[in-house]
C-alpha positions as CSV (number, residue, x, y, z in Angstrom):
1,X,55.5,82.2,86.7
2,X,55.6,85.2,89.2
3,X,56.0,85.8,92.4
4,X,57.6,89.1,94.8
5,X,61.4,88.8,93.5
6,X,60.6,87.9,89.6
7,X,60.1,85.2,86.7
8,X,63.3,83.5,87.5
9,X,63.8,81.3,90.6
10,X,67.0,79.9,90.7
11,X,65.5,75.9,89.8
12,X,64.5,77.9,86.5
13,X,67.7,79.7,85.4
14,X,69.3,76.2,86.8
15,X,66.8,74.3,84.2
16,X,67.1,77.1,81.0
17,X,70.5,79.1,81.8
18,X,73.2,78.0,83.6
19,X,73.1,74.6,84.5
20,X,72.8,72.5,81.4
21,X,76.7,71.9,81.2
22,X,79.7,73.2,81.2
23,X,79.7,74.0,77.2
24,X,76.2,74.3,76.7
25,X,75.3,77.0,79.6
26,X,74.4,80.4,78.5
27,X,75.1,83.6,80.3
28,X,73.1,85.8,82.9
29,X,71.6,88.7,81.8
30,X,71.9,91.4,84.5
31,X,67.9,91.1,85.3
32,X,68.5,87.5,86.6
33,X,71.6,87.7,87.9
34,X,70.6,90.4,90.4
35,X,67.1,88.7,90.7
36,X,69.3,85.5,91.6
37,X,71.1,87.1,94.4
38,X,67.7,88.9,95.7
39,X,66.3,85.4,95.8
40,X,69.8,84.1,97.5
41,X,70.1,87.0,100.2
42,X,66.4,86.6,100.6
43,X,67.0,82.7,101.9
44,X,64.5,81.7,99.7
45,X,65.8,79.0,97.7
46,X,66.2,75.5,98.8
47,X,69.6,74.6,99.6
48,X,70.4,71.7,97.3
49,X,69.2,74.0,94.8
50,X,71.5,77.1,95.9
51,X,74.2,74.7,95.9
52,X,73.7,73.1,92.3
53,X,73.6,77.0,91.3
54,X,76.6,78.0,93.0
55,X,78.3,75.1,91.3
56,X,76.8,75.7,87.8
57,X,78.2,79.3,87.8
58,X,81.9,78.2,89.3
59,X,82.0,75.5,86.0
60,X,80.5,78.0,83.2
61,X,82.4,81.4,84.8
62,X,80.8,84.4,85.5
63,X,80.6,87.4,83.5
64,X,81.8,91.2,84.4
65,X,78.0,91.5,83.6
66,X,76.9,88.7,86.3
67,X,79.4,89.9,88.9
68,X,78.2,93.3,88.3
69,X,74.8,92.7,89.0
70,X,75.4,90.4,92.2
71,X,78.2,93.0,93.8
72,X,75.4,95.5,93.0
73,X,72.6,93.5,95.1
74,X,75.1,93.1,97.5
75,X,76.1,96.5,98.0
76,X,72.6,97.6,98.2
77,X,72.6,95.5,101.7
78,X,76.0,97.2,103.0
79,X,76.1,99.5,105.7
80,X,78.6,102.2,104.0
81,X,80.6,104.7,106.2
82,X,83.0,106.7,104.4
83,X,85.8,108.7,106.1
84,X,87.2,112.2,105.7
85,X,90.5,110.5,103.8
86,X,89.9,108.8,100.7
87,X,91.8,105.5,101.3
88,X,92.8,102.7,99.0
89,X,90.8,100.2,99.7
90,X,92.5,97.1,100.1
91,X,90.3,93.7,99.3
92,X,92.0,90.4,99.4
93,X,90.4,87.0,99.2
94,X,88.8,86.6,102.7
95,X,89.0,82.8,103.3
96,X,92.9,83.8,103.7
97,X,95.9,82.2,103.9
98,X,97.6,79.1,105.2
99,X,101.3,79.4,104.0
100,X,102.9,83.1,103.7
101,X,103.0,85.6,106.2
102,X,100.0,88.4,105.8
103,X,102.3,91.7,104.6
104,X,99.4,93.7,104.2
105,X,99.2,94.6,107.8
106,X,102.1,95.9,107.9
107,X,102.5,97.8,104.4
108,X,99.3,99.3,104.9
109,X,100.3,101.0,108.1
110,X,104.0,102.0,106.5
111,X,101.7,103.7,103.6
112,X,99.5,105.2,106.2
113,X,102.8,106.8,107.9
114,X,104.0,107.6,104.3
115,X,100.9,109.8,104.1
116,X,98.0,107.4,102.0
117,X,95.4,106.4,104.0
118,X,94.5,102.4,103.8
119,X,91.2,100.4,104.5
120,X,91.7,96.4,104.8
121,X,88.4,94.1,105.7
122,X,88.1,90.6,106.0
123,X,85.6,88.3,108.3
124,X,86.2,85.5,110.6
125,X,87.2,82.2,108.8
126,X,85.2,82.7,106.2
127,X,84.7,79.1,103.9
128,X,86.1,77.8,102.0
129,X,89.6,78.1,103.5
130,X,88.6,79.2,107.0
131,X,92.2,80.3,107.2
132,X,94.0,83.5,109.0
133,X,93.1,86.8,107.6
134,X,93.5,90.7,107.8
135,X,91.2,90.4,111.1
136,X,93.2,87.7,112.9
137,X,96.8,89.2,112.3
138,X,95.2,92.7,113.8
139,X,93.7,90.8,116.6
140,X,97.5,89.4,117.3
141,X,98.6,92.9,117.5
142,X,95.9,94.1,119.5
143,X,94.4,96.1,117.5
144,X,90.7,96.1,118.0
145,X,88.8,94.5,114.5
146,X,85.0,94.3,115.9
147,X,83.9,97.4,115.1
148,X,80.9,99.3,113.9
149,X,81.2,101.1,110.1
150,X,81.4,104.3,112.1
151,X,84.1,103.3,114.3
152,X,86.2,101.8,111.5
153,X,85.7,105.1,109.3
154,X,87.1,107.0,112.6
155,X,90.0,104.3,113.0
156,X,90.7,105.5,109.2
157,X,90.9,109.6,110.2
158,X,92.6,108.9,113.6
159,X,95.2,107.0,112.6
160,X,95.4,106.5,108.6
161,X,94.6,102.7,109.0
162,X,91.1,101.5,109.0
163,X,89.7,98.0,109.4
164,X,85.8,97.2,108.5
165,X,84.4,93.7,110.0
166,X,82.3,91.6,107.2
167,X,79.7,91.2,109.8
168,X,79.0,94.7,110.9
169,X,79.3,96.4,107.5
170,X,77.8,93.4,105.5
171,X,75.6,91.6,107.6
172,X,73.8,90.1,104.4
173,X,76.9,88.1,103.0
174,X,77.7,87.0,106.4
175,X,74.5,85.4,106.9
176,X,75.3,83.1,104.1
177,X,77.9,81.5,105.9
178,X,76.6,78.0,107.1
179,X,75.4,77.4,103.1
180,X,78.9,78.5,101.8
181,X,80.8,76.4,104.7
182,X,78.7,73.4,103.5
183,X,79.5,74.0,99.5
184,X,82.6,72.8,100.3
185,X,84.9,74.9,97.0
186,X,84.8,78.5,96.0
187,X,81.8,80.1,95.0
188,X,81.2,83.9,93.2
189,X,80.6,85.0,97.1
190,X,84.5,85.0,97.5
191,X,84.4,87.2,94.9
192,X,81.9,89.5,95.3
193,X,82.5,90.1,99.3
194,X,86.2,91.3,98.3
195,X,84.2,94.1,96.0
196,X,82.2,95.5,98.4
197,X,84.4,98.6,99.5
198,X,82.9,99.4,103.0
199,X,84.8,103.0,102.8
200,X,83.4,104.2,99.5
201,X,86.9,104.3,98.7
202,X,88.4,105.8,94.8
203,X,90.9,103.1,94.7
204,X,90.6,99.7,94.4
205,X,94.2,97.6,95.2
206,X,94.1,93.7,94.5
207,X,95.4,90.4,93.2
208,X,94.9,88.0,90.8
209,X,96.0,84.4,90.0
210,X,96.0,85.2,86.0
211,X,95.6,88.3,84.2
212,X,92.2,87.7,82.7
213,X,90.7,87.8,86.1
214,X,92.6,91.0,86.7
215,X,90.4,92.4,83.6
216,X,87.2,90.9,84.3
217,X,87.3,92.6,87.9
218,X,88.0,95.9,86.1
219,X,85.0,95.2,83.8
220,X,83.1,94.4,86.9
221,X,83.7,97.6,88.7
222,X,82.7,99.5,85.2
223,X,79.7,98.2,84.7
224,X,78.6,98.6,88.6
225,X,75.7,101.1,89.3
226,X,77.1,101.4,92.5
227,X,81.1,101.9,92.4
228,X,82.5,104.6,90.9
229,X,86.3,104.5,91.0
230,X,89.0,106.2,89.7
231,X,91.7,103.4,89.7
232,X,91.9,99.6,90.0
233,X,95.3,98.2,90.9
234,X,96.2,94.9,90.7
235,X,99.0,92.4,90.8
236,X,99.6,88.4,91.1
237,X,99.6,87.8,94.6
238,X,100.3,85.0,97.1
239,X,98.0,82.6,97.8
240,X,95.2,84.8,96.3
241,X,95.8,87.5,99.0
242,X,97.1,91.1,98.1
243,X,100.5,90.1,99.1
244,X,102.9,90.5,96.0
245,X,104.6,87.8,94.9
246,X,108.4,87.6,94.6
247,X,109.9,87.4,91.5
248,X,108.5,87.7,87.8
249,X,104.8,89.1,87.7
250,X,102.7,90.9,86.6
251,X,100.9,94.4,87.5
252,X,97.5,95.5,86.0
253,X,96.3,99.3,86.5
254,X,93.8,100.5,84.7
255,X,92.5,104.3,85.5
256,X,88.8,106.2,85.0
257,X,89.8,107.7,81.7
258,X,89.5,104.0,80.1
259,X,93.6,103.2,80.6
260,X,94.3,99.9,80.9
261,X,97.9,98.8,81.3
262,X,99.5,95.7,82.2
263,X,103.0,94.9,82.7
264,X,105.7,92.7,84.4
265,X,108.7,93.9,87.1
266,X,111.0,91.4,88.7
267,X,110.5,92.0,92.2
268,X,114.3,92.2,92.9
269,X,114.8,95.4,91.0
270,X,112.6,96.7,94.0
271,X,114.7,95.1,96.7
272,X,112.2,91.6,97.0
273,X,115.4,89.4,96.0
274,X,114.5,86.3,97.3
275,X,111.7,83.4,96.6
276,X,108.1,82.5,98.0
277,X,109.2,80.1,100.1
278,X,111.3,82.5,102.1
279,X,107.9,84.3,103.1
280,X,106.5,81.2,104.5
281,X,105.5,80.8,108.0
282,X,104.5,78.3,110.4
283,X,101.4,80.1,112.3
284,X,99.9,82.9,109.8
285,X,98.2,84.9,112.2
286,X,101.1,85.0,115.3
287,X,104.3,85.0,113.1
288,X,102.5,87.2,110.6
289,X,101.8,90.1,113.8
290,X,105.4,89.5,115.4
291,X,106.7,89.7,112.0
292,X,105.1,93.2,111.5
293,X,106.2,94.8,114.7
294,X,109.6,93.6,114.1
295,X,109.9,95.2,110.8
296,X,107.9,98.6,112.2
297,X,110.3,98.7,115.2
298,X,113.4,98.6,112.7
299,X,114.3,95.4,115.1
300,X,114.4,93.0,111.6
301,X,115.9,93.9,108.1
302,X,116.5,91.6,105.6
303,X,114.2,90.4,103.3
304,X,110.7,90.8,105.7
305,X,111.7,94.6,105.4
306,X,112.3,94.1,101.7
307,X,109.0,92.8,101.5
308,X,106.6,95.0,103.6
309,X,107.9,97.7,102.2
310,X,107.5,97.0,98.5
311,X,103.8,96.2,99.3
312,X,103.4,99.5,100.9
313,X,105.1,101.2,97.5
314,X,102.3,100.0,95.6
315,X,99.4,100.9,98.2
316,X,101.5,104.1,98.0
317,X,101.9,104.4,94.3
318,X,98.2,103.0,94.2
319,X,96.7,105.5,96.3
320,X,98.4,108.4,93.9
321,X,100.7,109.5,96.6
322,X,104.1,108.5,94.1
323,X,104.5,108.8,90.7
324,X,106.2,105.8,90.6
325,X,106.9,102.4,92.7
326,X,110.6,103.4,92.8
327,X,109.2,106.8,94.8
328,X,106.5,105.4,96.8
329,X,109.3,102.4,97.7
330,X,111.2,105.6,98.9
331,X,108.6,106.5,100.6
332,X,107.8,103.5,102.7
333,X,111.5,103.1,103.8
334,X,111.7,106.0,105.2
335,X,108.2,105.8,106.9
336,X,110.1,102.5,108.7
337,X,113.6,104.1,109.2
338,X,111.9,107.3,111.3
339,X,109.8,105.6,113.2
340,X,106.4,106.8,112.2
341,X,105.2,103.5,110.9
342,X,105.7,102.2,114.2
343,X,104.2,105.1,115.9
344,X,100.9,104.6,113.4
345,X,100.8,101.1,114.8
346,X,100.8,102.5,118.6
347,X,98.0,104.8,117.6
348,X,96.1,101.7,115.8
349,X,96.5,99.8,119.1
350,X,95.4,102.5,121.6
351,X,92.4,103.3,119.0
């Protein structure tokens, strides 16, 4: 059987690969797992089976090989526009978060006025969650989120903080949104979309829930045909999103040259003395804004300072702009204390 994409329609690698069981499923090889996700972008199969697929892979778990090969057909289908600056490029789960204020927004534009450059993207309620992210707590601020590729890579060089919209740069993924709303759980797509790296950026900063996922991104990324970074950071983060949590966890960083290390701080060495609850909020979008301009405008201390600043440390330290969390942590204080992270954010909104 033949036809323009291949041998293997997804009925087929549902019949002989993946969807036998949960013990008795084989792997993807990268051929069909790209071929899978040319059939899937391509709208071509029918949705009960693209939903029985979707399912199959979430119960057998994908392989750095499979993700590889589907980030890879996705980022063929992205509209790419890189900056001057090489920025980290932060990639947190995009169906967001319904608990704990969003930091990021605020540590990425401390780094930015600490001197390393940040790119966030997220899209607009994206399933499963459909809950507040990166876009919605810039849209609070006023910051303007609906932006072509080119704009956002300007937004980057203007200001130091840049924000790409899933529909403009990857118009392919977004598409997919009324099957994934329907699915009704998580599929590989929440994933993948976090990989795609709109700026072309060297370093990668995320989170993980354990640290095997940690290592199976870093696998990913390796065996991409597209991506070629220099550094993958990562760290257990709330609710999924690159917001580090407080307390015991752990850090994974793993370099070109092969490195891979992994470790564990207590985030109270670094001045994040308190517990997760004390992040939570009751509107994640409009406390997490207020929050930030508070913190930027030295108008709140305590431990929202604590915390926005030790997630700009490691965007700092990430980005190679510290030699250590203690210096980039440092670095982000002062950013707050002399006003230039707030002046970043004034430039963001007049952008």
């Amino acid at each position: 059987m033949s036809d323009t994409h291949g041998e293997w329609p997804l009925k087929r690698l549902m019949t002989e690969v993946v969807g036998s069981g949960t013990k008795s499923a084989e792997d993807m090889n990268r051929e069909q797992a790209a071929e899978a996700m040319r059939r899937i972008f391509a709208g071509e199969p029918d949705p009960t089976t693209l939903g029985a697929f979707w399912l199959a892979n979430r119960w057998k778990h994908n392989t750095a090989e499979e993700l590889a090969a589907f980030t890879d057909e996705m980022c063929e289908r992205v509209e790419y526009a890189t900056p001057d600056a090489d920025p980290v490029d932060c990639g947190a789960n995009y169906d967001g978060k319904g608990r704990s204020a969003i930091l990021g927004v605020g540590a990425g534009v401390v780094a930015a006025a600490a001197g390393t450059p940040v790119v966030t993207h997220s899209g607009d309620r994206v399933p499963t969650q459909k809950q507040d992210a990166y876009k919605h707590v810039l849209d609070e601020l006023g910051v303007a989120t609906e932006l072509t590729p080119r704009d956002s890579a300007a937004m980057v060089d203007e200001t130091g903080f840049g924000f790409y919209y899933q529909p403009a740069f990857n118009p392919a993924v977004a598409d997919l949104f009324d099957r994934r709303d329907q699915m009704g759980v998580r599929t590989f797509v929440n994933t993948v979309e976090t990989l795609a790296n709109p700026a072309g950026a060297s370093v990668h900063l995320g989170s993980f829930y354990h640290l095997s996922f940690a290592k199976k991104v870093v696998e990913t990324f390796e065996q991409s045909e597209v991506h070629d970074l220099d550094r993958v950071i990562m760290f257990q983060g709330m609710e999924g999103y690159d917001d580090i949590r407080p307390g015991y966890t752990k850090v994974a960083d793993w370099s070109a040259d092969g490195t891979f290390d992994d470790y564990e701080i207590e985030t109270a060495e670094y001045g994040m003395d308190f517990e997760e609850a004390d992040l939570h909020v009751d509107s994640v979008a409009e406390d997490s804004a207020r929050l930030t301009r508070e913190v930027l405008d030295g108008e709140r201390t305590g431990h929202w300072r604590d915390a926005v600043a030790l997630n700009a440390a490691f965007r700092i330290y990430a980005g190679g702009d510290a030699d250590s969390l203690d210096a980039g942590l440092d670095a982000a204080r002062e950013a707050i204390d002399d006003g230039s992270a707030a002046a970043v954010l004034d430039d963001l909104r007049a952008f």
